[in-house]
LOLUM-24736 format. One line per 2 residues: number of its first residue (from 1); their letters; for each residue x, y, z of C-alpha. Coordinates in steps of 0.02 Angstrom, whole numbers, plus 32768, in hexadecimal, padded with zeros to 4 digits. Last residue first. Example, Ala and Ser with C-alpha at 12.3 -4.5 7.8 and 13.67 -1.06 7.14 Angstrom:
2) SA) 82AC 7FCB 8165; 8267 7F1F 8186
end
This chain:
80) XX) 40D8 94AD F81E; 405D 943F F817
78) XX) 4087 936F F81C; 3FE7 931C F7F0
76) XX) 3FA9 9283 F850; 3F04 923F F827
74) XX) 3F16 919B F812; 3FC9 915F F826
72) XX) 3FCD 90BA F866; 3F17 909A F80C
70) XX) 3F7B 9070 F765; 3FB3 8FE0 F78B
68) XX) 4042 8F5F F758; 4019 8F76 F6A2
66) XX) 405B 902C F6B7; 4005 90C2 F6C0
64) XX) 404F 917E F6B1; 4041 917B F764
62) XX) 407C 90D8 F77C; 4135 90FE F734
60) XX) 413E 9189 F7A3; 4120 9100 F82F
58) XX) 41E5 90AF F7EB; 4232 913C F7DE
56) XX) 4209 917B F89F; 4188 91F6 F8A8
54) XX) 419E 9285 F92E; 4254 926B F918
52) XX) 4249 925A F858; 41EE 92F3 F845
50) XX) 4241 935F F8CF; 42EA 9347 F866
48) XX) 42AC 936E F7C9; 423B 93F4 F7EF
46) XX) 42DE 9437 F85B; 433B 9429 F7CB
44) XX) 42D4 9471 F74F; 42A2 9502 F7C7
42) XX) 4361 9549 F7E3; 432A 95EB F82E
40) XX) 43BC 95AD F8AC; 434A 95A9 F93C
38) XX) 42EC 951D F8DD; 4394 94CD F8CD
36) XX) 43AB 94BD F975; 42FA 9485 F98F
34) XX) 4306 93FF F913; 43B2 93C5 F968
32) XX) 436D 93AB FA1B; 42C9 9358 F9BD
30) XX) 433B 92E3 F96E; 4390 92C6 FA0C
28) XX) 431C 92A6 FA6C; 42B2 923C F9F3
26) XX) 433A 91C0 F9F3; 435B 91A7 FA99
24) XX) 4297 91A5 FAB5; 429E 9116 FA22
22) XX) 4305 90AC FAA6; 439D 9056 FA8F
20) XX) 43F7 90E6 FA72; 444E 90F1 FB1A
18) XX) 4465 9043 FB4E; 43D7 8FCB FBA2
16) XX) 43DD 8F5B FC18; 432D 8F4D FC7B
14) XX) 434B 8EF7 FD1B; 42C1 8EA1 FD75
12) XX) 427F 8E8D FE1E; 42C2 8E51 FEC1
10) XX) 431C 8DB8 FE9A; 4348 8DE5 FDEF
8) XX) 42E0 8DCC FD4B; 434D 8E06 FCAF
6) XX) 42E7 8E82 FC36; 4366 8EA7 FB95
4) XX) 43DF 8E06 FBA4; 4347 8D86 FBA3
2) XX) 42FD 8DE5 FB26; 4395 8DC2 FAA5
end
């Protein structure tokens, strides 16, 4: 799968990615949508929203400490 994502040409490389691919994709649109709902006066939402793209599902997870590590999320609060 690599092989098809970064592909070395003769004068560099190509990075082939689709929209999506990438967690800034993600967290665009997610933050896009928080802040729309935010100007909504619709707080649960946009806590919702901003939460998981400021902290993906699976880092969340971390911060309440998981057998996989607990360090990934020392520290971090989400204030409002």
């Amino acid at each position: 799968m690599a092989e098809k994502i970064l592909v070395t040409k003769q004068d560099g490389y190509q990075f082939n990615v689709q929209h999506g691919d990438l967690d800034v994709h993600e967290f665009e649109r997610l933050a896009s949508a928080g802040n729309k709902a935010l100007g909504q006066r619709d707080d649960r939402l946009a806590e919702r929203l901003l939460t998981e793209g400021l902290w993906p599902r699976a880092e969340r997870h971390d911060l309440h400490g998981s057998a996989s590590g607990t360090e990934a999320g020392a520290g971090r609060t989400c204030h409002r």
